[in-house]
N, C-alpha and C positions, 0 to 999 in steps of 0.2 A: 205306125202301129196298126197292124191289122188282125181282124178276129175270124175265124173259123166257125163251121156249125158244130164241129167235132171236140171240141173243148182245146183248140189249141190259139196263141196269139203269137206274133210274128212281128219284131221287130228291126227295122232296117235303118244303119248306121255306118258311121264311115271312122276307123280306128288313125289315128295319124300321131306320128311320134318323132322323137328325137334319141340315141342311144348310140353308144360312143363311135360319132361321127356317121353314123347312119339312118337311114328316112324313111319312115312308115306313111303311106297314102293307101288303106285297103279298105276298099267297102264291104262289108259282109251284115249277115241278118242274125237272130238267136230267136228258137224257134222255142216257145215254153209252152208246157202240156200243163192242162189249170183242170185244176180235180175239185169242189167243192170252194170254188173261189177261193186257191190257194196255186200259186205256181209247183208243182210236185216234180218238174224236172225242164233243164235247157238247156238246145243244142247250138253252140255256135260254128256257123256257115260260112267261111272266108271265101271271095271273090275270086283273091289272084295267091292261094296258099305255100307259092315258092316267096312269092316276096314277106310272106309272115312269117317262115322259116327263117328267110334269108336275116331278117332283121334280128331272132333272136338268136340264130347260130353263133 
């Protein structure tokens, strides 16, 4: 987790799954805008976003 001077924070994770017969390994971030010490909005970032399709297609 990382913090900005801009009020945002930036989390970096790695999604991995199982789903009927198919494999999830994506790393991606979620990027959250913090207004009065309160998260007010979050964006998530996928790494390699055909294989995050691919998986829920």
């Amino acid at each position: 987790m990382m913090e900005s001077e801009d009020g945002r924070a930036v989390g970096v994770h790695r999604n991995t799954g199982e789903r009927n017969g198919k494999r999830l390994d994506v790393l991606c971030c979620i990027v959250f805008d913090i207004k009065n010490g309160k998260v007010i909005d979050g964006r998530e970032h996928f790494y390699d976003l055909y294989a995050w399709d691919a998986f829920w297609a």
